[in-house]
Structure formats: structure tokens, C-alpha cells
C-alpha positions in Angstrom: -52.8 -86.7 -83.6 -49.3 -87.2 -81.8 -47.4 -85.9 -85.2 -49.5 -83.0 -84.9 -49.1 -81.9 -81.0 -45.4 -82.2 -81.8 -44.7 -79.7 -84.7 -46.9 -76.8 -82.9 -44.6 -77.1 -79.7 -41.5 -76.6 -81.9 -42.6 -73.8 -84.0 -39.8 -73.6 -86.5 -37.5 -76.0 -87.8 -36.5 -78.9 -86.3 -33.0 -80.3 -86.1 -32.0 -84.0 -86.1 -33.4 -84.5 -82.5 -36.7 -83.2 -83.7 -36.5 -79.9 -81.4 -37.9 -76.4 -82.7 -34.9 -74.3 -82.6 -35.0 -70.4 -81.6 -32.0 -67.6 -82.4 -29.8 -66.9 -79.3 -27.3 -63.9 -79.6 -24.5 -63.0 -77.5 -24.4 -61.1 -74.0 -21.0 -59.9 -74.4 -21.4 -57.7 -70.9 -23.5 -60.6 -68.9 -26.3 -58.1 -67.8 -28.6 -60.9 -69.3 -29.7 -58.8 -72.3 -27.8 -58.6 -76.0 -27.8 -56.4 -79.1 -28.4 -58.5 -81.7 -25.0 -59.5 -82.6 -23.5 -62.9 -82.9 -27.0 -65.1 -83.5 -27.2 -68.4 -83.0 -30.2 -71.0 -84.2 -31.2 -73.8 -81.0 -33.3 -74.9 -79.0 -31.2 -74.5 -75.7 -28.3 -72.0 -75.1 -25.8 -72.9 -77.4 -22.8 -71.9 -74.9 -22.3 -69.4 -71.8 -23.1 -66.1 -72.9 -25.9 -66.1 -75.1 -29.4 -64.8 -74.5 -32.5 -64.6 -76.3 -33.3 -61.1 -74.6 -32.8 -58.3 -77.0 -32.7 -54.6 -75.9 -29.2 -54.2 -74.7 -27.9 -50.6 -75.8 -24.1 -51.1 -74.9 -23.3 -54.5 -75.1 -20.0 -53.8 -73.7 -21.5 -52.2 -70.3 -22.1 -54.0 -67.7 -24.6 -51.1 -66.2 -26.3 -50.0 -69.9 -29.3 -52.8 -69.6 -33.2 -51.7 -70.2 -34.8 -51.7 -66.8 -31.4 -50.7 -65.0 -31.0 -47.5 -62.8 -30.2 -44.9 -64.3 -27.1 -43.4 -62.9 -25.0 -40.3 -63.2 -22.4 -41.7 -65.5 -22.8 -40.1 -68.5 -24.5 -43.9 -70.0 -27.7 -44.5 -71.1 -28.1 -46.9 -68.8 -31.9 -48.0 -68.9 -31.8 -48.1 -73.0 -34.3 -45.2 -73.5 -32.5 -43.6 -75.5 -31.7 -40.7 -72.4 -28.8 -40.1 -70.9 -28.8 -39.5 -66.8 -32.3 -38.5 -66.4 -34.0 -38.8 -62.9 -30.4 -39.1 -61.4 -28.8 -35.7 -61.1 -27.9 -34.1 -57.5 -28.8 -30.7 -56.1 -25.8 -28.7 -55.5 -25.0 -25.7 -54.1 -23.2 -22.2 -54.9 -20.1 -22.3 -52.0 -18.8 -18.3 -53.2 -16.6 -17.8 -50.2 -14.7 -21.4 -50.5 -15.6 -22.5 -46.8 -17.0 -26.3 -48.1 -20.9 -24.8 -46.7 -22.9 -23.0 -49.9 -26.0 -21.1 -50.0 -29.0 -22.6 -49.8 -30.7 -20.3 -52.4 -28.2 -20.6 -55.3 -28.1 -24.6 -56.5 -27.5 -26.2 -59.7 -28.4 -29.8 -60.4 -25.4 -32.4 -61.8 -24.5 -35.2 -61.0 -21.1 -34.1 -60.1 -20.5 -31.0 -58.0 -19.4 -28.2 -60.8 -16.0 -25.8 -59.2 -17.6 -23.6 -56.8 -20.3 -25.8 -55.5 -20.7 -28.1 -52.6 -23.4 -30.6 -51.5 -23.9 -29.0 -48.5 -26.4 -26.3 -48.0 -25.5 -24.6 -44.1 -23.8 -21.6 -44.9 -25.2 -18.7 -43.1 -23.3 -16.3 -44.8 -22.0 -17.4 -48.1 -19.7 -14.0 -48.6 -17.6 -15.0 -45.4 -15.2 -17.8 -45.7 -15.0 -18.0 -41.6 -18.4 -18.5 -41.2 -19.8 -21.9 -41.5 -21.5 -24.7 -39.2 -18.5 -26.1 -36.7 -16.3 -22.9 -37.6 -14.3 -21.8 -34.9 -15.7 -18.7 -33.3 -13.8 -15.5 -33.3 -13.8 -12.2 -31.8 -15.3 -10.3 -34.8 -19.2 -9.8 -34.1 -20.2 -12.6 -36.5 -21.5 -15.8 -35.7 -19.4 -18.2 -37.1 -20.4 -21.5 -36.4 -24.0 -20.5 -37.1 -25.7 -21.2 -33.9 -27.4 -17.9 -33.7 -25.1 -16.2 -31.3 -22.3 -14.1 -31.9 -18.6 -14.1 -30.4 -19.2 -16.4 -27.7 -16.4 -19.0 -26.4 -13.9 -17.2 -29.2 -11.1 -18.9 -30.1 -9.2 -16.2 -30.4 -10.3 -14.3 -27.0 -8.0 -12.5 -25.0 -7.7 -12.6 -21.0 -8.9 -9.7 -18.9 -7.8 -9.0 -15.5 -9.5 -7.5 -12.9 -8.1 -3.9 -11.8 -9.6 -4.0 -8.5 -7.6 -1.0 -7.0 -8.2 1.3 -10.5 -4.2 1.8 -11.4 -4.7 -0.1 -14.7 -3.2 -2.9 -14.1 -5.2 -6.2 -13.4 -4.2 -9.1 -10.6 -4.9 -12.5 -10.9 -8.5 -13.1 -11.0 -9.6 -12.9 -14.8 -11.9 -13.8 -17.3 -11.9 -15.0 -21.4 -13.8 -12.7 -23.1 -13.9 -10.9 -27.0 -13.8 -7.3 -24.9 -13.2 -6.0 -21.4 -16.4 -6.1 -18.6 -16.0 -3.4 -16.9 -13.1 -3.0 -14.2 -11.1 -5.2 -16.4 -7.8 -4.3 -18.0 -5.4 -6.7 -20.3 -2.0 -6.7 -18.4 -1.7 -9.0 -15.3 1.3 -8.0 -13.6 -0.4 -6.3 -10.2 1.3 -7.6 -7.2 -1.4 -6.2 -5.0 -4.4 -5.2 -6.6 -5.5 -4.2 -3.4 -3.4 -1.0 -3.0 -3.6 1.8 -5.8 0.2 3.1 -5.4 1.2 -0.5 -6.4 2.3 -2.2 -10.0 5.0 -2.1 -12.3 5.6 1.6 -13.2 4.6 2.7 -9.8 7.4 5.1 -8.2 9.1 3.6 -5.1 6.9 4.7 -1.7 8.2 5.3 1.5 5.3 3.3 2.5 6.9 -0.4 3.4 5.7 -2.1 0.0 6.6 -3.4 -2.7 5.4 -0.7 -4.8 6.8 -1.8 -8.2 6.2 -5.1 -8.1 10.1 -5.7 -8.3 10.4 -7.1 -5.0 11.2 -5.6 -1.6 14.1 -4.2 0.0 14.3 -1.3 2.5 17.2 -0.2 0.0 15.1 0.9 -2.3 12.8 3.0 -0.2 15.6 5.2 1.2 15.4 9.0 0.8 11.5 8.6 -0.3 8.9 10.9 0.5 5.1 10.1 0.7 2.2 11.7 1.5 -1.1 9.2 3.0 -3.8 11.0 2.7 -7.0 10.5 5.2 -9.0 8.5 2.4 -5.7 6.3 2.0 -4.2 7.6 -1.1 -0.5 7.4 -1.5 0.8 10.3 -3.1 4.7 10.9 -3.8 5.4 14.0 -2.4 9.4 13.9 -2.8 9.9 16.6 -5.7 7.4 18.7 -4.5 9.3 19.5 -0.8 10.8 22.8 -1.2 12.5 24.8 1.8 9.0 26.0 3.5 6.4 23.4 2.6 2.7 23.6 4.3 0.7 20.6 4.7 -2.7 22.0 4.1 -4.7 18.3 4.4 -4.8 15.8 6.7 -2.7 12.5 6.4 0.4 11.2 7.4 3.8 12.2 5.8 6.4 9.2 5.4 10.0 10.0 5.2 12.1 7.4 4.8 16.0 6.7 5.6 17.4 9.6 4.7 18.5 13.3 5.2 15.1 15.8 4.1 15.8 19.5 3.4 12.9 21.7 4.5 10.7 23.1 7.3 7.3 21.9 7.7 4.1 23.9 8.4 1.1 21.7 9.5 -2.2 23.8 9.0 -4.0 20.3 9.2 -4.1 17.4 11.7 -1.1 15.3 10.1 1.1 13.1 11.1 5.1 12.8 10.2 6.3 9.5 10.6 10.2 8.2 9.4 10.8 4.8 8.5 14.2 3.3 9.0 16.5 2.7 11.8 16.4 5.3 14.7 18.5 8.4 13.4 18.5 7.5 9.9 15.5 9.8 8.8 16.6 13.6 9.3 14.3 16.6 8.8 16.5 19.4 8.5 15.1 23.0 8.1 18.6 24.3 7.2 18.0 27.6 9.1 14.6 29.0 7.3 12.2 28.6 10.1 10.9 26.0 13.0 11.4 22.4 11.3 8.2 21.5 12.1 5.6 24.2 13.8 1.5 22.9 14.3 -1.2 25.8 14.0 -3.7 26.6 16.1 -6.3 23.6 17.2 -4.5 20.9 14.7 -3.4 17.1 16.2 -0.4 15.7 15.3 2.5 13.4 15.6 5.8 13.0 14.8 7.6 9.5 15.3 10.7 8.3 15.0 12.5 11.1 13.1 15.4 13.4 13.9 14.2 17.3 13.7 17.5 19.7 13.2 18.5 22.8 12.0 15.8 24.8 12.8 16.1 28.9 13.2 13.0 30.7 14.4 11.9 33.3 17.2 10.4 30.3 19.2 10.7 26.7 18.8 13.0 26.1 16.2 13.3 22.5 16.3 9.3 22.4 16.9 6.6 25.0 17.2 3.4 24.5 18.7 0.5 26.8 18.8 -2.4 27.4 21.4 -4.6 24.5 21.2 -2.6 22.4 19.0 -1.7 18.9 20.4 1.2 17.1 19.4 2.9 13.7 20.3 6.3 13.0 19.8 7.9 9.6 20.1 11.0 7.9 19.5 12.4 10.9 18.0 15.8 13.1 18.7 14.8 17.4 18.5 18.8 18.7 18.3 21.0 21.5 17.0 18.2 23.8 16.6 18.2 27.5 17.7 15.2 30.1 18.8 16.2 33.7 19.4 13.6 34.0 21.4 12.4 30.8 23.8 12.6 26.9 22.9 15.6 26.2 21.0 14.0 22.4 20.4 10.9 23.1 21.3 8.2 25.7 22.1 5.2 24.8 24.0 1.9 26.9 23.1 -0.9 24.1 23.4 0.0 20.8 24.5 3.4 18.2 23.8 3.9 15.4 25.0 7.3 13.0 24.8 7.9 9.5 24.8 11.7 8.2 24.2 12.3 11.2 23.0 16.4 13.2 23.1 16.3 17.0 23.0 19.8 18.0 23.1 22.0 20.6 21.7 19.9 23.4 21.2 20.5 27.1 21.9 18.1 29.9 23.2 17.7 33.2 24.8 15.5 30.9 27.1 14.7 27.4 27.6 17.3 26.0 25.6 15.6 23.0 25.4 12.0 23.4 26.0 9.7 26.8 26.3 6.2 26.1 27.8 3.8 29.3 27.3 0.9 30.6 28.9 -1.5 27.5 29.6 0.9 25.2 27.8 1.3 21.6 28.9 4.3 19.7 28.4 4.8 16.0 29.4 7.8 13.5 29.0 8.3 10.1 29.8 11.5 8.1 29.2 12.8 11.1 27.7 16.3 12.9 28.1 17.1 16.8 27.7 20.3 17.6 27.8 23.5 19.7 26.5 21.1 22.3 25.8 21.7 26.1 26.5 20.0 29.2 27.6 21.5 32.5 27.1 19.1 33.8 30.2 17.0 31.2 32.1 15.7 27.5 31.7 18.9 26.0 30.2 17.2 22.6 29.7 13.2 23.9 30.1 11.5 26.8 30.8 8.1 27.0 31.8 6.7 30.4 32.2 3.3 32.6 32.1 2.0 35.7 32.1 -1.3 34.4 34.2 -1.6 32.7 37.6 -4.9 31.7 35.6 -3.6 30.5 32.8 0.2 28.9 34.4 2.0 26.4 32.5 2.2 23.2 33.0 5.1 20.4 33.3 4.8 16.5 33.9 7.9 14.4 33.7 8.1 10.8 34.3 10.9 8.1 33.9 13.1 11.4 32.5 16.9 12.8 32.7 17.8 16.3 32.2 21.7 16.6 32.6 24.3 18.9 30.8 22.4 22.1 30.5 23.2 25.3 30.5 21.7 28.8 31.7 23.6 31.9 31.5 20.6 33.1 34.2 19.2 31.0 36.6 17.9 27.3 36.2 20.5 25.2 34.4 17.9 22.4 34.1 14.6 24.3 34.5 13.2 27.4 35.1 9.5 27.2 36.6 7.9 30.4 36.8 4.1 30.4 36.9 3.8 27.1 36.5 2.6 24.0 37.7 5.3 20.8 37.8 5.5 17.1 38.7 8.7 15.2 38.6 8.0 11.3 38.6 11.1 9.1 38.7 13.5 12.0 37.2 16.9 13.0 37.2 18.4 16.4 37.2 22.1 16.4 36.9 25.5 17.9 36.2 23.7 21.2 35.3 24.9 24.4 35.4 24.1 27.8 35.7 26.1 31.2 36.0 24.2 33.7 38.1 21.7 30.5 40.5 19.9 27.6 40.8 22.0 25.5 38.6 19.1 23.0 38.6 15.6 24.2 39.4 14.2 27.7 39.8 10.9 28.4 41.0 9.4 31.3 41.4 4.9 31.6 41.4 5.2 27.9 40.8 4.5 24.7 42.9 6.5 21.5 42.1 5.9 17.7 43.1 9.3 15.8 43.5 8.5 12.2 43.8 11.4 9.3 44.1 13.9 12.4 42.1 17.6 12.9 42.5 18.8 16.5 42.0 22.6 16.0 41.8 26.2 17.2 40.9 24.6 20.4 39.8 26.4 23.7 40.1 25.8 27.5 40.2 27.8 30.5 41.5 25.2 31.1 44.2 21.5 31.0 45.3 21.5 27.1 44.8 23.6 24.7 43.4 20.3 22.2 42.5 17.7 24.5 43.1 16.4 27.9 44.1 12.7 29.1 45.4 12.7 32.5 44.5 9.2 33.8 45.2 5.6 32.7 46.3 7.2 29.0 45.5 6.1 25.5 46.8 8.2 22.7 46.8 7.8 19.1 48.2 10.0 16.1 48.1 8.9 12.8 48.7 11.0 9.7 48.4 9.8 6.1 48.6 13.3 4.2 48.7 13.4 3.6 52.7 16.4 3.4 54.7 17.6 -0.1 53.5 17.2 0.8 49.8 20.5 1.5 47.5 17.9 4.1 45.6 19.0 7.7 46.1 16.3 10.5 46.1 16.7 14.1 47.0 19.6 16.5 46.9 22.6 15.4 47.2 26.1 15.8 45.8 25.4 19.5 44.4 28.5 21.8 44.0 29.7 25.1 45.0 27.4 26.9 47.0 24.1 25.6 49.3 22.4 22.4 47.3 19.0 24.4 47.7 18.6 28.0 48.4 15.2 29.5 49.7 14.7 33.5 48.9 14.1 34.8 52.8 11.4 37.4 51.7 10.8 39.3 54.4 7.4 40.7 53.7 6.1 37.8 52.8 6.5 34.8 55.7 6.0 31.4 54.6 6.4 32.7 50.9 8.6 30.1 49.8 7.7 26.8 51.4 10.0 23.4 51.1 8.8 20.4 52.8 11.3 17.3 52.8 9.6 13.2 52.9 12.1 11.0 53.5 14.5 12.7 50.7 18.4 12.3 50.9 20.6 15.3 51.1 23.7 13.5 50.9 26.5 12.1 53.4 30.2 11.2 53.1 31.3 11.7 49.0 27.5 12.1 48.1 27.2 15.1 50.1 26.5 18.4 49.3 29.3 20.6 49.0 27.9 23.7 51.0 25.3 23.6 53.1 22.4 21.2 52.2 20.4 24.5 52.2 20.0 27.8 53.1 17.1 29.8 54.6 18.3 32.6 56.1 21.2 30.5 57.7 22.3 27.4 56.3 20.8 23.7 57.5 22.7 20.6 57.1 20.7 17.0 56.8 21.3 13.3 56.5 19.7 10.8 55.0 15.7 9.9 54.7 15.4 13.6 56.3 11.6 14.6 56.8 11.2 18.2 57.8 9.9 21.4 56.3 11.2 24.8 55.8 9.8 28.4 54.8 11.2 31.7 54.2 11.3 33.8 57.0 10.6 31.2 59.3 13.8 28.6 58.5 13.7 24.6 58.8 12.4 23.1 61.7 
């Protein structure tokens, strides 16, 4: 029973140890599986490397074993006798090179063929700029795929904001594929506040830096600009021709420089000159009245030198009937009427402040003509050197109607030098109304009387004013009232003050004269507050004045005098 138990559990042969012995073959790649080559007969492993596990269809490949995973290596690597099954990859047709193909064109491998990738995001497989993560350009795809187009470009250009409309942007801007609206691509606006400045502006006479080159006053000399009401700058400097007319309102800038060409306002404008005082000249080079305002229009001129005007009337400055007109820190000169106002003629209303009129030549009111109802007005102001063929060397005021009588207001004012080649070296005052605040009337001369003042239908206020050194041939060396006149001096200085007001040191004949008319008593009327009339070297050379017979005073004289009736 033993002998029998051991025989069935060798099966086979059995060798000297009385073992069954089995065939072992080699496992040349160690996968634990062999291909029948190399047997060996025993009952254990006859040495490392043998197996009794057939199957093996590539004994010399590790990865070739039945049961093993079948990979993409061109091996039959389970032993089924196919090659790669179950192991290929889905890849995908990339047409425009990018690394992203299109979803709906694939191939299966198990190695991506040329022109394939692994990856299936391409939104647009035609377009090698369009892919998942691609940059995103200004070119109305979407390029990284997110579903929106052009948005935080790469390639973006900066807009400026052209606040002021002149196309050219400031410094405020935005990154964007195209311009919003108001938005240009250059950002070289100094001030993109003001329309008339950036880089290929024209030079402004308007105190700016208009060309965004830097400032200097330099390069503003001999401009001409034109402010209109709703603040455009316009350059007006080839457009002035000898008569120009200013048909809209504004203000007209002149800067340092010498201007050829007579100005007609028909609008209520404004002439201004920017520079140092005397350095902007208007010059109307003999074709008419440099500057002449129309009926009912406002206007004023500052700070410029008004010459070589020619006209009938006012040929340095023309006024009409209702017009007003300021003029400050200015110089009216050299200008010549044929008719009244050489500087200036007075229709509606002028008024001066720091203002020179000198040098200028009429038939009357070499200076300064006020018409019927004009009103003329000066403070800080000097007239002088200016002549009168007739009357008013320095100023003429003179109507037509004791309704309508012109009207004179001087304050703070000198009028010396002038000449009449009538009466009135200084000022003729005929129908007219006249107050002389703080004023000096000096060294004036006339040929036939009243080398100063004439009045005649006029009344005239003379408040803390010297009349002196003036001279005439007769009828008044400072002043003559020739007819239905009305003059009153009042001076405030006092005994103890050094301040001289009155008459005083006038020359060659009586300082004032008063017309004895005898049909009309009291028709000329002088009344005397506490005015001078000169003493020692300060007096008068004649008689201090002369009503019918001549009257001689002092100093701080209060008295009155009237024609036909004399000084009492």
C-alpha cells in the first residue's frame, strides 16, 4: 500500500532519489513564462531561469507575456496572436499647426501621426492664433477661446482723450483694440483744456503756450488773435488788411509789435495789446480813424498805442452816438482829423484811464472833440502837445443844443503844451457841461485868447485845479468866459498848505478875462473859493483878471465877479 501511494504522487519517472520528474524550459526574458526552448527533465527547478509555464510569444521581451497589457509598441504583448489592440489613443487633426486640433477630425494610433495633436480645444482649427491660452489680439477673433472677442489685446494701442476736439489727446487714456469716442492716438496736448493749443497749433497772442514748445513772450511778438464771445481763438494775423471791420463780438489781441491797419468795430469788441507799454502799435497809416465804434456798440481798448490815423473826425479814435468806449493804459498820438478830434472824437461816451493823447493835429480840438450829448471822462490821463488850427487845442467840447450839451469830467488829469490857432489852447467849452477834479492846465497857448480855457454857453466846476503859465495874445492868458458862461473855483488846500490851486503864473495879458456884455448883466459869472491867483514869481503877469477893468488878488481869494457888474 505505501509502494503504491508513492508512484501516483510522482507520475513519471523517477530519478535516484525516487522523485517524479517534470520538463522545465527556459525563461530567457524572466516574465515567468517560456517558449518551449531549452527543456529540462526534474522535479525542482533545475537552475534560475527556468519555468514550467509555457505560452511566452517573445521569449526575448520582457513585456510579450500572455496575460500582460497590451501596449502601443508595435508587440504582441498578451500572446494572442494581435498586435496593439484595445491600446490605441484618440488623436486629433491640428491643420493650422497651433498644438490645439479639432475636435471633429481624430484618428486613433498610438502615436500622434504629423498633423495631429492629443489635444482637442481648438475653436478654430484654420487659424494658427487661435487656441486656449493664446494671446488675444486686436483682430475681431477670440483667441484664447473664452467666448469673447478682442478683449485685454496684447497688441492694443493707447487712446487719449481729446477733451478740447483739436485732435490731439492729453494724458488721461485708455487700452483699447479701437478708439471710444473722444479718443484720438497721439498724446502730445499740453492743455487739453484749450482748443487753440497742441503741437501744430500757430503761435497766439493769447499768453499760452500754444504749441506745446514751451513759453516765451518772444515768440508771441507781432501776433494777432481774435477771442471770440464763445471763447474760440482764431488767428486773425493774415487776414488784417488796411480797413478791417470787426463784424462779431470778442476781443482782438495784438501782441508786441507794430499792426498796419484801421479798425472798424460794428460789434461790441474789445482790442487789447499784450506786451510792455508802447510796444503794441496800431497804426492806420493814413486810410481812416485807427479805431472808430458804430452806433450803440461797447468797447475797449487797453494798453495799445493808436497812430497814424487820417479822417474827418477822430482820426486816432471815432466814436459814434451811443457807442461806449473805455480806454486804458493806452497812448492815442500823431493822428490828424480835418475836421474835429485829431486823437479822438467824442459822439457817445469815452472814458480814459492812464491814458496819453498827444501830438495830434485838427481844425479843432486837437486832442479831443466831444459832440452834441457826448460825454468824455479822464482820470490820470495827460493831453498834451496837441494842436488846433481854430479852437480847443488840447479838447473841444461843443453842441449844437443847450438840450443835448456835451459833457466833460476830468479827474487826477494834465493838459499842457497845446496849441489853438483860435481860442482855448487847452479847451474850448462851448455848450457844454465841465468838471475839473484835481487837474492841471499848463504852458498852453493860444494865438487870438484864452490860452487855457474858453467858455462860452457852458458852466465849469474847478475843484483843487491850477491854471498856470498859460499864454495868449489877449482876452485871457488861462481862461476866457465869453458868453452866458459859469465858472466857479474852489480850492481846498488852506492857507498853510504848499498845494497851489487857481490862476496863477499865466502870461502876457490878464490871467482870466470875462466878456463885459452889455446887454446881458451877470451873463458871464466867476465866483472864486479860496483859489490862488498868484503872488511874488507865481503871479500873474497882467492883471489877475479883467471885467471891464482889471482886478488884482492874493492868495486863498474868495469873491465873485460878473460881466457888467465887475468883482466885488
Amino acid at each position: 500500500m505505501i509502494l503504491a501511494l508513492v508512484l501516483w504522487a510522482c507520475d513519471g519517472s523517477q530519478d535516484d532519489s525516487g522523485c517524479a520528474t517534470q520538463t522545465w524550459y527556459v525563461d530567457s526574458d524572466g516574465d515567468g513564462f517560456h517558449a518551449g526552448i531549452l527543456p529540462a527533465d526534474a522535479c525542482a527547478e533545475p537552475e534560475d531561469g527556468y519555468v514550467l509555464t509555457g505560452g511566452d510569444c517573445d521569449d526575448g521581451d520582457i513585456s510579450a507575456a500572455p496575460g500582460a497589457a497590451e501596449l502601443c509598441d508595435g508587440v504582441d504583448n498578451d500572446c494572442d496572436g494581435l498586435i496593439d489592440e484595445d491600446s490605441f489613443s484618440t488623436f486629433y487633426a491640428d491643420a493650422d499647426g497651433d498644438g490645439f486640433g479639432d475636435s471633429d477630425d481624430t484618428v486613433e494610433a498610438c502615436a500622434a501621426p504629423d498633423g495631429y495633436t492629443d489635444d482637442a480645444t481648438d475653436s478654430d482649427d484654420s487659424d494658427g492664433s487661435t487656441y486656449p491660452g493664446a494671446p488675444e489680439l486686436c483682430d475681431g477673433i477670440d483667441n484664447d477661446g473664452n467666448g469673447e472677442i478682442d478683449e485685454e489685446a496684447v497688441d492694443a494701442p493707447t487712446w487719449h482723450l481729446d477733451a478740447d476736439g483739436d485732435t490731439h489727446g492729453g494724458e488721461v487714456s485708455v487700452i483699447a483694440c479701437t478708439a471710444p469716442d473722444g479718443y484720438v492716438d497721439s498724446g502730445d496736448d499740453c492743455d487739453d483744456a484749450q482748443r487753440a493749443t497742441h503741437p501744430d497749433a500757430p503761435e497766439l497772442c493769447d499768453g499760452a503756450d500754444n504749441d506745446c514748445g514751451g513759453w516765451d513772450p518772444a515768440d508771441e511778438a507781432g501776433t494777432a488773435s481774435f477771442l471770440t464771445a464763445d471763447g474760440t481763438w482764431i488767428d486773425v494775423l493774415s487776414k488784417m488788411a488796411a480797413t478791417n471791420t470787426i463784424s462779431g463780438p470778442g476781443t482782438l489781441w495784438l501782441c508786441e509789435g507794430r499792426f498796419v491797419g484801421a479798425m472798424e468795430l460794428t460789434a461790441d469788441v474789445d482790442i487789447r495789446g499784450r506786451g510792455e507799454a508802447g510796444t503794441v502799435i496800431l497804426d492806420a497809416s493814413g486810410v481812416g480813424s485807427v479805431v472808430s465804434v458804430a452806433e450803440g456798440m461797447v468797447a475797449q481798448i487797453e494798453n495799445l498805442v493808436l497812430q497814424g490815423g487820417s479822417a474827418d473826425s477822430g482820426g486816432g479814435l471815432w466814436v459814434d452816438k451811443g457807442a461806449e468806449v473805455s480806454v486804458r493804459s493806452s497812448v492815442i498820438e500823431a493822428n490828424v482829423a480835418s475836421g474835429s478830434g485829431g486823437g479822438i472824437y467824442v459822439g457817445g461816451s469815452v472814458e480814459l484811464y492812464d491814458v496819453e493823447v498827444s501830438d495830434n493835429t485838427a481844425s479843432s480840438g486837437g486832442g479831443v472833440a466831444v459832440g452834441m450829448g457826448g460825454a468824455f471822462s479822464a482820470d490820470s490821463a495827460t493831453i498834451s502837445g496837441n494842436t488846433a488850427k481854430v479852437d480847443g487845442g488840447g479838447l473841444l467840447a461843443r453842441s449844437e443844443s443847450d438840450v443835448l450839451p456835451a459833457s466833460v469830467e476830468l479827474l487826477d488829469t494834465e493838459l499842457f503844451e497845446n496849441t489853438a490857432g483860435g481860442y482855448g489852447g487847452a479847451m474850448g467849452l462851448y455848450t457844454a457841461e465841465a468838471i475839473l477834479d484835481t487837474v492841471v492846465v499848463r504852458e498852453n497857448m493860444a494865438s487870438s485868447g484864452a490860452g487855457g480855457v474858453v467858455v462860452s454857453y457852458a458852466t465849469v466846476d474847478l475843484s483843487d485845479t491850477a491854471l498856470w503859465g498859460n499864454s495868449a495874445k489877449s482876452l485871457g492868458a488861462a481862461m476866457l468866459l465869453d458868453d452866458h458862461a459859469t465858472v466857479t473855483c474852489t480850492s481846498s488846500a488852506g492857507s498853510a498848505s504848499s498845494s497851489k490851486y487857481g490862476f496863477f503864473g499865466n502870461k502876457s495879458t490878464d490871467a482870466v478875462y470875462i466878456r463885459d456884455i452889455d446887454e446881458y448883466d451877470d451873463a458871464n459869472w466867476l465866483q472864486s473859493v479860496g483859489c490862488d491867483w498868484g503872488v511874488d514869481k507865481d503871479d500873474n503877469d497882467k492883471g489877475d483878471l479883467f471885467v471891464g477893468k482889471a482886478y488884482e488878488y492874493a492868495l486863498n481869494e474868495s469873491f465873485t465877479c460878473a460881466s457888467g457888474v465887475g468883482c466885488r
